[in-house]
C-alpha positions, 0 to 999 in steps of 0.5 A: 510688661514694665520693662516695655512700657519703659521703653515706650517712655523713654520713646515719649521722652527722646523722640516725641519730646513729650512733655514731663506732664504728659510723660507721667500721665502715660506711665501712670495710667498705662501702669494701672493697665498692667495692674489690672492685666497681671490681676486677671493672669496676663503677665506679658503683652503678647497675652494682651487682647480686645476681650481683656480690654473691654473687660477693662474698659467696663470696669472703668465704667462701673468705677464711675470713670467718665466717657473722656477719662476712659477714652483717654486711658484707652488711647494711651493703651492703644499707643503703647501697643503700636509702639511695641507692635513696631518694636516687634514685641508683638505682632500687631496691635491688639487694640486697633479695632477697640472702640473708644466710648462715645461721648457727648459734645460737651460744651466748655464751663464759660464764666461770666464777665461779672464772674470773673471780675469777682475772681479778680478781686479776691487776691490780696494785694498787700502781699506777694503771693497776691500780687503773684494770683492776680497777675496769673489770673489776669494773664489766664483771662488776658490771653487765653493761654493753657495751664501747662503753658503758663507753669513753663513760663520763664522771665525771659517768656514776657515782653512787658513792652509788646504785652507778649507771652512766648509760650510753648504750646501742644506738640511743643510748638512755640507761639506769641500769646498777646495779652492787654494793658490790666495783665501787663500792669498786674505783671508788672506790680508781681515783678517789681514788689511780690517776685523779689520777695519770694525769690531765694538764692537757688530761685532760677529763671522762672517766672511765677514763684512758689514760697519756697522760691520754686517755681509756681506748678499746676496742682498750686494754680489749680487749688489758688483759683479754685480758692478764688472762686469760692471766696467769689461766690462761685459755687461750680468749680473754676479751672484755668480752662474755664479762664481760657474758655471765657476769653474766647468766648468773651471775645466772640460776644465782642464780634472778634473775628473766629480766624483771630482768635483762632491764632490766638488760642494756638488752635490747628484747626478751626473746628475746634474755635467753632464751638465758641460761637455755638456757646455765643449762639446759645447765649443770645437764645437765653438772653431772648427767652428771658430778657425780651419781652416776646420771649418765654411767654410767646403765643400765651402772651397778652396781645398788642394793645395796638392792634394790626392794621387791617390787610384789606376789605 
């Protein structure tokens, strides 16, 4: 069964060009399938049927697995089979009438503009690896753009001049990421005084470095902002995504047009920019149920003390 799933990675890898992350995620989890297969007696993939997924499935369940982790697993499973049903390993897909499990339209964690502010100024700047954060944590908040897509940054991605960030994006599709005036200054101090003094001698061409002089990768921004984020205040957990969602959001607050920011969020569909303006909507609900002043209280409020003006005889 791994002789075949490594086949199917170098698959990923050669002709879908899938990226390292996405690559180990498959091997990984796809591995933790096999497991549990050989487990309960299924030793090659023609053995492999729906009663044994859902078996799985339900134990990824009751292992406290959430609705998106399992519905990922299972897609990566289900890939893996019509890559081998296509090979000839096996005669079908087992999985293709597997229903994933249904999950609740989550709504993306926004920050506050306050909130993030207090993120902004928890770096220390006396130092490079301050210079370094802020630069990064203004560029998540300046432009929108995806963790993975910030890790791959290199020194020739950043156009200081045009405050543009080429990035490689899903599906490896290349698109500009505009970003304003406070990320290009932030960028800027990182590259003049804190990027030389973490480089070393093997430092390549990447752009957000590490103390080694290595590149900057996910798992070290991940634990930087949620540092941050503690130092601020923040009780919940702050992910580069939460960053990303409050750019959009903040910027649908500030009537950008939802095709713009669309474009700039390097989004397919349009659909998937929509929920930004549910999660404005739900916003300005909560500002009039609290903040004005016929909001929560409604029918059981005092009346006017100025009475309406009588509609006739």
């Amino acid at each position: 069964m791994r002789d075949a799933l490594n086949r199917y990675i170098i698959y990923l890898q050669a002709e879908r060009n899938a990226s390292p992350y996405t690559v180990r995620n498959y091997r990984s989890e796809i591995s933790q399938f096999i497991d549990y297969a050989q487990a309960h007696g299924v030793d090659a993939w023609p053995q492999v049927n729906k009663h044994l997924v859902r078996r799985w499935l339900a134990e990824l369940h009751a292992g406290g697995y959430v609705p998106a982790s399992i519905a990922r697993r299972l897609s990566e499973v289900r890939a893996c089979c019509a890559f081998l049903a296509r090979e000839g390993v096996l005669e079908r897909n087992p999985l293709a009438t597997v229903a994933s499990p249904k999950q609740g339209q989550r709504q993306p964690r926004v920050l506050s503009y306050d909130e993030v502010l207090a993120i902004l100024r928890a770096p220390d700047l006396a130092t490079p690896q301050g210079l370094r954060d802020r630069a990064i944590i203004e560029l998540f908040y300046g432009s929108g753009i995806r963790l993975g897509e910030l890790e791959m940054l290199e020194l020739r991605s950043i156009d200081l001049t045009r405050r543009e960030a080429r990035v490689l994006g899903k599906g490896d599709k290349e698109r500009i990421a505009l970003f304003g005036s406070v990320a290009e200054t932030a960028l800027r101090l990182y590259l003049q005084q804190g990027r030389p003094k973490l480089a070393t001698e093997e430092t390549g061409s990447a752009l957000f470095l590490n103390r080694f002089g290595q590149r900057l990768r996910r798992v070290s921004i991940i634990r930087m902002l949620d540092r941050y984020a503690r130092q601020a205040g923040i009780e919940r957990k702050v992910t580069p995504h939460a960053l990303r969602h409050s750019f959009a959001t903040h910027l649908v607050d500030e009537g950008v047009d939802i095709r713009l920011i669309q474009e700039m969020l390097g989004h397919e569909s349009p659909a998937t920019t929509q929920r930004y303006t549910h999660i404005s909507q739900a916003r300005l609900h909560e500002v009039v149920r609290t903040a004005h002043p016929r909001g929560s209280r409604g029918l059981s409020a005092s009346p006017d003390p100025t009475p309406m003006p009588d509609a006739g005889p």
